[in-house]
KOLLUM-991215 format. One record per atom (N, C-alpha, C): z, y negated, x. Coordinates in steps of 0.02 Angstrom, whole numbers, padded with zeros to 5 digits, always signed. Layout:
<atoms>
ZYX ...
</atoms>
This chain:
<atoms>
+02715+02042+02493 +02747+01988+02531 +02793+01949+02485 +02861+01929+02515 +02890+01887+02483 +02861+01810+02496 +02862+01780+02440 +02854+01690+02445 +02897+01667+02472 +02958+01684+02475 +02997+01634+02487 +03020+01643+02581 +02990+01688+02629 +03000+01699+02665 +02912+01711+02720 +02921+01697+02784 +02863+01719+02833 +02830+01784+02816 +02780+01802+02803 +02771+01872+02813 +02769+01890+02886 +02760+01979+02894 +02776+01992+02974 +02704+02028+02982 +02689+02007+03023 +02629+02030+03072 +02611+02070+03120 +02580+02123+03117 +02565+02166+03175 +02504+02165+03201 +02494+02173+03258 +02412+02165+03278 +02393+02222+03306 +02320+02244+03306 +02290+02310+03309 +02246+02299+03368 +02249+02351+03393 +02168+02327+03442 +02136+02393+03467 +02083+02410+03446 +02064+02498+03441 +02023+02470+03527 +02036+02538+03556 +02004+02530+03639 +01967+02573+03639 +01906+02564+03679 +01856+02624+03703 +01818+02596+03767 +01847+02597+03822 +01822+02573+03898 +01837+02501+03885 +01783+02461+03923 +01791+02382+03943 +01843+02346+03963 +01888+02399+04049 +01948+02386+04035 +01966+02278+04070 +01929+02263+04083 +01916+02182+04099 +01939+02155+04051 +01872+02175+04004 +01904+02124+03931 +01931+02144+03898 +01967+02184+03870 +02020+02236+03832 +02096+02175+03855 +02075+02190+03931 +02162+02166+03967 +02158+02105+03945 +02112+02068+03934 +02105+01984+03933 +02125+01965+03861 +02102+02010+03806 +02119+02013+03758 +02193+02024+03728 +02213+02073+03761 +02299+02081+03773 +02347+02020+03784 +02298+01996+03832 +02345+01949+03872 +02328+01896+03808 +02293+01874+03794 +02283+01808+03752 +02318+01812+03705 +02323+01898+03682 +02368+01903+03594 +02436+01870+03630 +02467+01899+03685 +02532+01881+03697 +02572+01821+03692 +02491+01787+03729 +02502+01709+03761 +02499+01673+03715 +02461+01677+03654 +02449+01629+03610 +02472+01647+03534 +02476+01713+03530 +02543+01752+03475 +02580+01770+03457 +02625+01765+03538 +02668+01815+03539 +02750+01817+03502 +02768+01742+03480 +02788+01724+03433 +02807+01733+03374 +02739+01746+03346 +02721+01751+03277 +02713+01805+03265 +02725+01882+03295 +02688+01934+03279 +02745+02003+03308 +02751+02056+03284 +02810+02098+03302 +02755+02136+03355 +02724+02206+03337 +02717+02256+03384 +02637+02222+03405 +02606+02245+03433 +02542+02241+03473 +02515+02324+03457 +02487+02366+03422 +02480+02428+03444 +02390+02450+03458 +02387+02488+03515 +02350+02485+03558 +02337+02567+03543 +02272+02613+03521 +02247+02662+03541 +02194+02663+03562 +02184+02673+03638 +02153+02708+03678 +02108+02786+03650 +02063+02751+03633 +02000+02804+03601 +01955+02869+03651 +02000+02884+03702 +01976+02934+03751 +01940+02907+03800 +01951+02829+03836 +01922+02794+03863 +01930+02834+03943 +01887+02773+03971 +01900+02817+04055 +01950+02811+04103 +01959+02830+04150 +02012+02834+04177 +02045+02763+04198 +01997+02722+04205 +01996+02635+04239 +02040+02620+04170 +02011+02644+04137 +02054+02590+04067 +02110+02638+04049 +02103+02681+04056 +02187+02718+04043 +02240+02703+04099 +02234+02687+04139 +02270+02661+04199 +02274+02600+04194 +02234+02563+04167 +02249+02482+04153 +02302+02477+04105 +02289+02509+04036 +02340+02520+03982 +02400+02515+04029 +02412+02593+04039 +02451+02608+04060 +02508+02557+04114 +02487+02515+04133 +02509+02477+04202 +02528+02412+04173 +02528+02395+04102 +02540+02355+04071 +02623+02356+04048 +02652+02277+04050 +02749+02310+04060 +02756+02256+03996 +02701+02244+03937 +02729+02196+03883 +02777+02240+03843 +02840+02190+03825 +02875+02251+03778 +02851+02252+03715 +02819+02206+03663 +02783+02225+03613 +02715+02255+03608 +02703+02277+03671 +02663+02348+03673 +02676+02418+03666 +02637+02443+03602 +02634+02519+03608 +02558+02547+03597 +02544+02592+03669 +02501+02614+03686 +02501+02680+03659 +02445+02709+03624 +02447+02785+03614 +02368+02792+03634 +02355+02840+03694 +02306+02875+03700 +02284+02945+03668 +02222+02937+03625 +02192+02998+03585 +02166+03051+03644 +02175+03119+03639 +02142+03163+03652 +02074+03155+03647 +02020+03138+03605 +01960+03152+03617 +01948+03051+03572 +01886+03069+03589 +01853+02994+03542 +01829+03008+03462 +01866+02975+03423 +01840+03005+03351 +01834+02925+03323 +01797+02865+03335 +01772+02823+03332 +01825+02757+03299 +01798+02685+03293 +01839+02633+03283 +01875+02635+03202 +01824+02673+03159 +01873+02677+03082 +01945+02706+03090 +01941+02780+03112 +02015+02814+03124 +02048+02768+03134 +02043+02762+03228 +02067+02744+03249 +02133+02687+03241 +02086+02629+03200 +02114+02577+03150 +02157+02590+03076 +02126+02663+03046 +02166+02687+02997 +02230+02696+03031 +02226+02757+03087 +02293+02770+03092 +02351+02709+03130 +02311+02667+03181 +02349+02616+03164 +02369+02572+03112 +02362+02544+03062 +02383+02523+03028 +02441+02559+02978 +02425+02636+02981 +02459+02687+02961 +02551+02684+02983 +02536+02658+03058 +02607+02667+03095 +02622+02601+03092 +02617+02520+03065 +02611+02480+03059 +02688+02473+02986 +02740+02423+02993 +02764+02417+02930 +02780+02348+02915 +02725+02305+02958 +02726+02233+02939 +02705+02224+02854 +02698+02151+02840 +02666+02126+02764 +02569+02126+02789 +02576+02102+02850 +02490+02081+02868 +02493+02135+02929 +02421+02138+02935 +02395+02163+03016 +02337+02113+03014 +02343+02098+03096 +02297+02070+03133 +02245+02128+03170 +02180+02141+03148 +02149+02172+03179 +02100+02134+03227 +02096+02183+03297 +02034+02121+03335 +01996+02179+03367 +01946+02162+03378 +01910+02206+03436 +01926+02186+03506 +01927+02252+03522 +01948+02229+03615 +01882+02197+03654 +01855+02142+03627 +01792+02120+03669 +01829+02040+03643 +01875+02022+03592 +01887+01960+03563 +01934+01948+03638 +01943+01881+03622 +01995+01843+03649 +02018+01771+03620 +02085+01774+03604 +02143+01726+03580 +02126+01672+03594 +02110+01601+03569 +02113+01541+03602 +02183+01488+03585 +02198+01524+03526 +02243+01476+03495 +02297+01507+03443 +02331+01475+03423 +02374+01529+03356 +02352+01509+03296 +02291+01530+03252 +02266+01528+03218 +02313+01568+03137 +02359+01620+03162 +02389+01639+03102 +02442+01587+03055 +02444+01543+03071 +02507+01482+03029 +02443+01464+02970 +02377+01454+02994 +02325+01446+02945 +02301+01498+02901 +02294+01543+02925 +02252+01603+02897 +02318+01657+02839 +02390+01637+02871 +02441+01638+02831 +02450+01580+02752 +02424+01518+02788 +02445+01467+02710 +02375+01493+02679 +02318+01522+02695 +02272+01544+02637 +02281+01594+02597 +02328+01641+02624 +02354+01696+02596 +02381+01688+02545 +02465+01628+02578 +02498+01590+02514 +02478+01547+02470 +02409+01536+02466 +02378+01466+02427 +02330+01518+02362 +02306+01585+02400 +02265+01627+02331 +02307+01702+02350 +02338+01721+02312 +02351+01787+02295 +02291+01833+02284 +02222+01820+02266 +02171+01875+02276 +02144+01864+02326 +02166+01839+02384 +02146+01847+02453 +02158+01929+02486 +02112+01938+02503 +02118+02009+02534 +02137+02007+02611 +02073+01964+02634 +02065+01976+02696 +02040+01914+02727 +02049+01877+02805 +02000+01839+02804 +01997+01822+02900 +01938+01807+02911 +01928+01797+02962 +01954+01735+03009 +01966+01711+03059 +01952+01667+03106 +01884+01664+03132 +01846+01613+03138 +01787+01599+03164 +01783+01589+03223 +01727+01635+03254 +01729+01624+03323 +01669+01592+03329 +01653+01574+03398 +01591+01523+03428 +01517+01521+03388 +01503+01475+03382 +01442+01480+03333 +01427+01500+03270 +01513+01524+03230 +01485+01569+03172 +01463+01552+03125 +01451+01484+03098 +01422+01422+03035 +01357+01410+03071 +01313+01441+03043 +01228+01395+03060 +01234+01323+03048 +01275+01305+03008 +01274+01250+02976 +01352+01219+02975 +01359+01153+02944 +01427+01141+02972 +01476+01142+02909 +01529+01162+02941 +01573+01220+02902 +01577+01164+02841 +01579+01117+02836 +01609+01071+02783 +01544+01057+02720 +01484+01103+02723 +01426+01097+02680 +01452+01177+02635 +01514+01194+02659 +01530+01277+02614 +01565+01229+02580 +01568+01278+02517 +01641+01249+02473 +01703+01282+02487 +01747+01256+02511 +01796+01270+02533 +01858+01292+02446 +01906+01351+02465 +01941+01372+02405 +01997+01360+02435 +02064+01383+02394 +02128+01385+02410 +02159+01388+02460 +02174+01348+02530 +02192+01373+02577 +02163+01356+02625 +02107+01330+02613 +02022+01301+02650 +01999+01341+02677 +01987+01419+02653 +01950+01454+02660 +01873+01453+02626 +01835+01466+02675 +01777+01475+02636 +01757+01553+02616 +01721+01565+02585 +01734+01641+02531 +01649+01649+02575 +01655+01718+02594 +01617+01756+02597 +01617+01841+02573 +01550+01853+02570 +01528+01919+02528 +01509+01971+02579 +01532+01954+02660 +01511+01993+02711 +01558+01994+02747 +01593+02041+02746 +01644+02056+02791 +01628+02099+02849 +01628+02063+02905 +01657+02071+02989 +01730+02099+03017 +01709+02148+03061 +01781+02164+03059 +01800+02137+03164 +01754+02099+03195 +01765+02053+03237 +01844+02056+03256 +01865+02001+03210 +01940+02013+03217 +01937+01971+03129 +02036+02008+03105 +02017+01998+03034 +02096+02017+03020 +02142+01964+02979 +02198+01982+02936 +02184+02009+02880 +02227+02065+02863 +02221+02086+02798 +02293+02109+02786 +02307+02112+02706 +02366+02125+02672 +02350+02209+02699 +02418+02237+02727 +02429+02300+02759 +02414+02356+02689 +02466+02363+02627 +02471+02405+02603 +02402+02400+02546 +02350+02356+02531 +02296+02359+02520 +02252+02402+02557 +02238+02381+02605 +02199+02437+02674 +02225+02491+02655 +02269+02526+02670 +02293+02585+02642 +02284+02620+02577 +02301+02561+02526 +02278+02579+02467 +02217+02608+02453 +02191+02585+02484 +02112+02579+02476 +02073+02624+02518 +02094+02675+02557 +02074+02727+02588 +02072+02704+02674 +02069+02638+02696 +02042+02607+02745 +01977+02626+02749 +01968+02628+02826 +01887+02618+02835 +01858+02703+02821 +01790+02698+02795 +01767+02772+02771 +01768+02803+02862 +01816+02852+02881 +01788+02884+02928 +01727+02920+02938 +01670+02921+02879 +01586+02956+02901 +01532+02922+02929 +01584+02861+02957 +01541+02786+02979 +01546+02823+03059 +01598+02877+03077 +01582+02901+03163 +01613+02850+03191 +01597+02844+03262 +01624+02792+03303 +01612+02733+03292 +01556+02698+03249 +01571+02623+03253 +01502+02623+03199 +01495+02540+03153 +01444+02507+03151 +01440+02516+03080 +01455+02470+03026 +01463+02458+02940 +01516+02493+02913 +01556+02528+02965 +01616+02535+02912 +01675+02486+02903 +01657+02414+02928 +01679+02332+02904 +01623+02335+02846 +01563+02337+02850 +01548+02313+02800 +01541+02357+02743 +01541+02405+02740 +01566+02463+02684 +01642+02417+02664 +01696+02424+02695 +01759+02399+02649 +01752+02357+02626 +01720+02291+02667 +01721+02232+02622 +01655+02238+02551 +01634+02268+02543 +01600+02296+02483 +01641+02333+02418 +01691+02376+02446 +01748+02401+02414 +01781+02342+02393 +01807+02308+02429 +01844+02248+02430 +01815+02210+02336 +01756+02201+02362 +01717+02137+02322 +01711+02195+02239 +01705+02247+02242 +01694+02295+02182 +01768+02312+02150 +01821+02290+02197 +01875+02287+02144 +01909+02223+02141 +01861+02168+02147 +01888+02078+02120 +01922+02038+02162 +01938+02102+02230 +01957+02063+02278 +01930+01994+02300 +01959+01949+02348 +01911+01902+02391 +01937+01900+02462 +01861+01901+02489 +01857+01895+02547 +01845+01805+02624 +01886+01794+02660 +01852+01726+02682 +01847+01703+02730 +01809+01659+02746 +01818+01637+02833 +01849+01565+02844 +01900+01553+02888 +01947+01494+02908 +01895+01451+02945 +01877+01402+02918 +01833+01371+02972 +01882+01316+03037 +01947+01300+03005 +01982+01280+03061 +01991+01308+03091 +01984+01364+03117 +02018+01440+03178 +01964+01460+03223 +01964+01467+03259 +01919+01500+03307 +01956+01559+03367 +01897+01588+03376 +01914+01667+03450 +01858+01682+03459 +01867+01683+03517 +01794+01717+03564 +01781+01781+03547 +01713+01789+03542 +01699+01874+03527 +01640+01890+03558 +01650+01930+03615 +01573+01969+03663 +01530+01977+03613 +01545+02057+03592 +01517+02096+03556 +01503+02140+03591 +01487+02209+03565 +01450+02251+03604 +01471+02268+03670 +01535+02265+03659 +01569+02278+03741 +01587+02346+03760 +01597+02389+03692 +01623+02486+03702 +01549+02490+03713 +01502+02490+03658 +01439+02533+03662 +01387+02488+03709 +01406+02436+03720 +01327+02388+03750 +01257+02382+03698 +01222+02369+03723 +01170+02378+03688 +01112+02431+03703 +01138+02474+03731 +01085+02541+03762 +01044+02575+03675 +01043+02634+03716 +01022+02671+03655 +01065+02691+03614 +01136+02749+03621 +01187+02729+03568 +01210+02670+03525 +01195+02627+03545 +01189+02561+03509 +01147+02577+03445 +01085+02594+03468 +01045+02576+03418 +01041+02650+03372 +01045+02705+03399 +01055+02761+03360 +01130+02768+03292 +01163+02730+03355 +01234+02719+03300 +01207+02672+03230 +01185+02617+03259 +01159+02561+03214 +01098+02585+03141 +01060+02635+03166 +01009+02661+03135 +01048+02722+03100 +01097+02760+03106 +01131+02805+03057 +01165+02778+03017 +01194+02730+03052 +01261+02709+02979 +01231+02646+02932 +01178+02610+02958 +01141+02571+02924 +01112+02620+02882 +01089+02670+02881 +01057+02699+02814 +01097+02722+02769 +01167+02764+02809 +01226+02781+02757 +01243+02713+02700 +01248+02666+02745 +01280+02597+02678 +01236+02581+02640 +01152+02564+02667 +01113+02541+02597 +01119+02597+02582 +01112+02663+02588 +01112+02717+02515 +01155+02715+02464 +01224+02677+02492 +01284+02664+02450 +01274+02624+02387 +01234+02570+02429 +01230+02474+02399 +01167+02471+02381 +01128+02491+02366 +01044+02474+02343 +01043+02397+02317 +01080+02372+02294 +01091+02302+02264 +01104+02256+02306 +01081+02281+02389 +01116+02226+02430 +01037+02205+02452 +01003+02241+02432 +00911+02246+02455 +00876+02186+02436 +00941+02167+02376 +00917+02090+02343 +00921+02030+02390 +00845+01990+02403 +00847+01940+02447 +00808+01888+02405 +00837+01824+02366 +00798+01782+02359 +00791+01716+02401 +00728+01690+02379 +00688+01639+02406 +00702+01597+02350 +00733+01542+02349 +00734+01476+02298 +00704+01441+02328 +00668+01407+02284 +00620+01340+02313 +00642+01283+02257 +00635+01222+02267 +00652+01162+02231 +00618+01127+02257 +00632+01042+02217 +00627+00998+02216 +00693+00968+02251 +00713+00899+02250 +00770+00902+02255 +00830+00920+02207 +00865+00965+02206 +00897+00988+02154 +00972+00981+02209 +01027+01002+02196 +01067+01031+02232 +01113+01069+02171 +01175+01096+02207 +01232+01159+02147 +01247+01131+02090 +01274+01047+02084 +01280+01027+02037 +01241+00990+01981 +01179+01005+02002 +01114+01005+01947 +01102+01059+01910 +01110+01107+01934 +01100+01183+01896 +01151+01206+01849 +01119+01222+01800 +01131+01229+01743 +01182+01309+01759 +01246+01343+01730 +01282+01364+01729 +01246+01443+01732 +01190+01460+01709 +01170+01523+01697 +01138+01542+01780 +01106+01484+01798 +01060+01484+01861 +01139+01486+01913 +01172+01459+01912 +01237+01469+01984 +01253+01528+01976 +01278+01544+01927 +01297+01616+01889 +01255+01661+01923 +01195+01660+01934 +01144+01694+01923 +01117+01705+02021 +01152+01661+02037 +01143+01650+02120 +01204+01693+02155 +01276+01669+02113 +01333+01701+02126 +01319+01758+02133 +01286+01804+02081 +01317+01868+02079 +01247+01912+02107 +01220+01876+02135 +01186+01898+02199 +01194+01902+02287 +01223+01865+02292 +01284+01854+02339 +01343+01895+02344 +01379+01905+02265 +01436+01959+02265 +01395+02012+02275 +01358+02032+02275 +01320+02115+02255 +01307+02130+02327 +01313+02080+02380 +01289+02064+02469 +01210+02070+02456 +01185+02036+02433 +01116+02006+02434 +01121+01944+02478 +01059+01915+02481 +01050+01849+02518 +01027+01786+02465 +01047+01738+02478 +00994+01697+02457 +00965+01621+02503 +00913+01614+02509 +00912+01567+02533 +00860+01507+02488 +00894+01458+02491 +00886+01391+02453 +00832+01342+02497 +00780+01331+02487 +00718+01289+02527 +00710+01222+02468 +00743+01167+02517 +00743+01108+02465 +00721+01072+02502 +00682+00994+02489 +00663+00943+02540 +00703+00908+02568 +00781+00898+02561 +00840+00866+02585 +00876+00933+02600 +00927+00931+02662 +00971+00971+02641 +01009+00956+02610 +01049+01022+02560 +01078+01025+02516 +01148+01003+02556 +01198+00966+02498 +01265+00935+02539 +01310+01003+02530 +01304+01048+02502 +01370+01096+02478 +01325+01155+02473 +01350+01203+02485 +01311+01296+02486 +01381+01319+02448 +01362+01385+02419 +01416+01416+02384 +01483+01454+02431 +01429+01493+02486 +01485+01538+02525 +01433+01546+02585 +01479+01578+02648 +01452+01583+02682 +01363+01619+02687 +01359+01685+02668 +01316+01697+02673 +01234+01667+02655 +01246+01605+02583 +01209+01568+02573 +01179+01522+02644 +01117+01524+02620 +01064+01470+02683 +01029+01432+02658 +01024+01365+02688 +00965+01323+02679 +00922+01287+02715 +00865+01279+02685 +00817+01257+02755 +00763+01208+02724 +00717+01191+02761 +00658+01116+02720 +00620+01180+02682 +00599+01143+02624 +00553+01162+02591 +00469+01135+02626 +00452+01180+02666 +00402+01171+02722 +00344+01227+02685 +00295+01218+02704 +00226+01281+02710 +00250+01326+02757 +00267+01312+02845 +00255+01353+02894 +00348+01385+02869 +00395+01358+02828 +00469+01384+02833 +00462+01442+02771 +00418+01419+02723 +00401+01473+02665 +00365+01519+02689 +00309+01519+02745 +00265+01578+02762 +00304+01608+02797 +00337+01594+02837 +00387+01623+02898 +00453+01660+02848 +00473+01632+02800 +00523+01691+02759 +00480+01738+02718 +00439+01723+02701 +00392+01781+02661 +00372+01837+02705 +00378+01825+02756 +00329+01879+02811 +00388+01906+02858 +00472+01870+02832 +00503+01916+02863 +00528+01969+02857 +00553+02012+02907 +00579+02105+02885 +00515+02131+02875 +00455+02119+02883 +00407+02156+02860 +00421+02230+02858 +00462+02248+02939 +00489+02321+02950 +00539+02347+02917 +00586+02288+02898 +00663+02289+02877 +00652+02286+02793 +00670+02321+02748 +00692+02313+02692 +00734+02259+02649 +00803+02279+02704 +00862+02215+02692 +00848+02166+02700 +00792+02146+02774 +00790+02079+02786 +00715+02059+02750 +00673+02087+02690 +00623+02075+02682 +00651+02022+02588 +00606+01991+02608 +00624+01939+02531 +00590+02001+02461 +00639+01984+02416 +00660+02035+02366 +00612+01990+02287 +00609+01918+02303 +00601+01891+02244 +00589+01836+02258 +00569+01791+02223 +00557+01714+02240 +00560+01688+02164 +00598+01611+02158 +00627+01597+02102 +00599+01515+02120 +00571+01482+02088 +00541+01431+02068 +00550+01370+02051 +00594+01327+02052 +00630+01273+02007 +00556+01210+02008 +00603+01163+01965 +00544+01098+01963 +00562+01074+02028 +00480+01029+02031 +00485+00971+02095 +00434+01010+02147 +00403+01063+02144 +00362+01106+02193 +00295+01079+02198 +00279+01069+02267 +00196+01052+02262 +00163+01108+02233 +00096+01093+02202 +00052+01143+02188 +00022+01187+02246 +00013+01143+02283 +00006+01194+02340 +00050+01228+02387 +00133+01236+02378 +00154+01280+02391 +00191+01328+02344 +00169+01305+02250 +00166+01359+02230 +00134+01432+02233 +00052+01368+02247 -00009+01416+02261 +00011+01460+02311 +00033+01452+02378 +00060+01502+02431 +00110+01546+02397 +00169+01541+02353 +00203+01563+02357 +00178+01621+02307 +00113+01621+02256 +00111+01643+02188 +00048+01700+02230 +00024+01679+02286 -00030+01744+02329 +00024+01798+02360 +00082+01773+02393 +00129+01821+02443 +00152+01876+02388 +00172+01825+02330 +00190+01866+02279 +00176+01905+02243 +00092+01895+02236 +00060+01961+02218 +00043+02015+02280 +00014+01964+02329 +00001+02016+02385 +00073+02088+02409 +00143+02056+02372 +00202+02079+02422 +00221+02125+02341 +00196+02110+02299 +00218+02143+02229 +00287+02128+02213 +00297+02062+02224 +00369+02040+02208 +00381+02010+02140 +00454+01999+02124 +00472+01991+02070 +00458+01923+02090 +00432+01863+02015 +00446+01778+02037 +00463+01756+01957 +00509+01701+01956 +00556+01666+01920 +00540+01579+01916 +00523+01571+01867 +00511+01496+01878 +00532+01459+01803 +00561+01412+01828 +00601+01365+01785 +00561+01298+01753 +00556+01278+01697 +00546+01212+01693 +00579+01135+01697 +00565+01090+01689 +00602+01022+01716 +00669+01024+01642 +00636+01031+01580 +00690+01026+01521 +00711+01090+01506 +00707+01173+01549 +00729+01213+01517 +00755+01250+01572 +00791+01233+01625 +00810+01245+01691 +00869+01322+01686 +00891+01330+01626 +00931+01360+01579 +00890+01426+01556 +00818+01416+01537 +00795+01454+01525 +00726+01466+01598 +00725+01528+01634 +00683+01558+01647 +00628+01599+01636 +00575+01581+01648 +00522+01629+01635 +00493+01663+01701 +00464+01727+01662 +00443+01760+01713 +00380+01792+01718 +00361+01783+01797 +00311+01789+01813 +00276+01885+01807 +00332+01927+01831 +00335+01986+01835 +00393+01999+01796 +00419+02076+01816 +00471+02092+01781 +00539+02053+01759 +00581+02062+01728 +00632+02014+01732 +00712+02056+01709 +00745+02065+01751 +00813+02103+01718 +00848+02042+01682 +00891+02069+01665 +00950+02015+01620 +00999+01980+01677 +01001+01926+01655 +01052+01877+01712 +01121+01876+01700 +01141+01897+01762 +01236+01928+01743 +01283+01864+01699 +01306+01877+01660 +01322+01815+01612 +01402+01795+01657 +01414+01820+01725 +01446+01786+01756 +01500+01833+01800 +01551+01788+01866 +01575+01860+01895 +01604+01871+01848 +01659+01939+01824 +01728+01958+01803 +01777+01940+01860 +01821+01927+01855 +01915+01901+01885 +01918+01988+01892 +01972+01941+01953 +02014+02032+02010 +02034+02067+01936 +02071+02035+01887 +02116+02082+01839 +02084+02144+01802 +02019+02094+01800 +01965+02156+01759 +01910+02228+01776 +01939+02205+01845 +01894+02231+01889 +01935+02293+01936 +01988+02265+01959 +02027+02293+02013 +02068+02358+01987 +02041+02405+01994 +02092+02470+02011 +02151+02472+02012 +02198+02511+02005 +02283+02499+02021 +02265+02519+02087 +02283+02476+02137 +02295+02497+02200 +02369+02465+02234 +02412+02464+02209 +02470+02447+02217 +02522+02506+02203 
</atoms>
């Protein structure tokens, strides 16, 4: 992209049935983008006849419709659009979103405010558990997340490309967003969410939630953790009152790059905390029934099962005592800090070495240019 000029925008929208909300979605890019944005391109994934006739009956002139011969799922699909694409950005959305507003004049000055911006979302209804202004906001007032959604999502065009786009062995749908944004994060990229922007998003509007749903969901979920084993990492922090800017440089460090790796962490303090690092970070009371209830979750789930529990000062004894039975009972790793050596950790079980911090895009990033 040049600085000294708009970049140009194309928007994507991969189809497979739902011809209701598909059209509604169309109509909103028009109504509320149409402005700001050159082609609209539209493939029709072998949908049914209701929605190929809807396409079809459509007279926007920055529409181009191409219907596929057979269904070969939402990665292609989106590769090869973006493929026929010769804007600076693409706007990708799912045909279940819908437009409320023109959110790209924002999601554009974040672009121009960090050059290692990759990609970043608009937020749709509900997407902050918490309120957007407890993230730390970066360049652009994006907040940085380590989980990329592909909902709806700007990204620099000839990056995507660069970068293979989405793995087509993901099939028709389900982690091959979160496979790239993993790629993304392994070559220094950054990824983020606009908390001023919002768009409606169903979900689950091609597949529903039947059984393909969940068969899709249960194949390609095993393909990505086999990829990411490092994403299995889930800690439990417990405190006193502490918050980010009490912790000593090794311990943030040390939270960060558990988060970059798409781990979890969640922070259990007796106040809430005023500031979280990035989205995916959580916080909640440092409770008995909020500590038994995360210890005992995912029991089935791996990903969602706690990986570790890390200790700081300020803990009652008796919910160390809880936390120091789960921990043997669950054979987990535990980490506990003292009041003057917060810097230095000791450990209860095993202990790997603590990443002495992220590396910058330069050191990290591939020639993909």
């Amino acid at each position: 992209m040049n600085g000294s000029t708009a970049p140009t925008i194309d928007v994507i929208i991969p189809v497979y049935n739902a011809p209701e909300l598909t059209k509604r979605c169309i109509d909103s890019v028009v109504t509320h983008l149409g402005r700001s944005i050159g082609t609209i391109f539209i493939q029709d994934d072998a949908s049914n006849a209701e929605t190929r006739e809807m396409l079809d009956g459509l007279s926007y002139q920055q529409l181009h419709v191409h219907h596929a011969p057979e269904n070969q799922g939402y990665g292609r699909s989106v590769n090869e659009m973006v493929a026929r694409s010769h804007a600076d950005l693409v706007l990708v959305l799912n045909s279940d979103t819908e437009v409320r507003e023109n959110f790209l004049p924002l999601l554009c000055m974040a672009f121009a405010a960090d050059p290692e911006l990759a990609v970043i979302n608009p937020a749709f209804d509900n997407f902050f558990r918490y309120k957007a202004d407890r993230y730390q906001q970066q360049a652009g007032g994006y907040i940085t997340t380590y989980r990329f959604q592909g909902y709806a999502f700007l990204i620099r065009r000839d990056l995507f490309l660069a970068l293979g786009g989405f793995d087509t062995q993901f099939g028709r749908g389900y982690y091959e967003d979160t496979d790239f944004g993993r790629r993304l994060v392994r070559q220094g990229w950054r990824m983020g969410i606009h908390p001023g922007t919002s768009i409606y998003h169903k979900g689950g509007a091609s597949f529903g939630r039947g059984w393909s749903y969940f068969v899709l969901m249960k194949r390609n979920r095993a393909m990505y953790f086999s990829r990411y084993p490092e994403i299995y990492q889930n800690i439990l922090v417990v405190s006193g009152e502490y918050t980010l800017t009490d912790l000593p440089v090794q311990l943030s460090d040390a939270l960060e790059h558990v988060l970059r790796q798409g781990g979890g962490v969640r922070w259990l303090t007796p106040l809430p905390l005023p500031q979280l690092l990035c989205y995916p970070m959580r916080n909640g009371p440092a409770s008995f029934s909020v500590i038994v209830k995360q210890l005992m979750r995912g029991w089935w789930r791996r990903d969602k099962r706690v990986s570790a529990v890390w200790i700081l000062p300020g803990v009652s004894l008796g919910l160390r005592m809880l936390m120091m039975f789960f921990v043997r009972l669950r054979r987990l790793e535990m980490r506990e800090w003292q009041t003057d050596q917060l810097g230095a950790p000791s450990t209860t079980e095993s202990r790997p070495d603590l990443p002495a911090g992220s590396a910058s895009r330069q050191d990290n990033k591939r020639n993909t240019e």
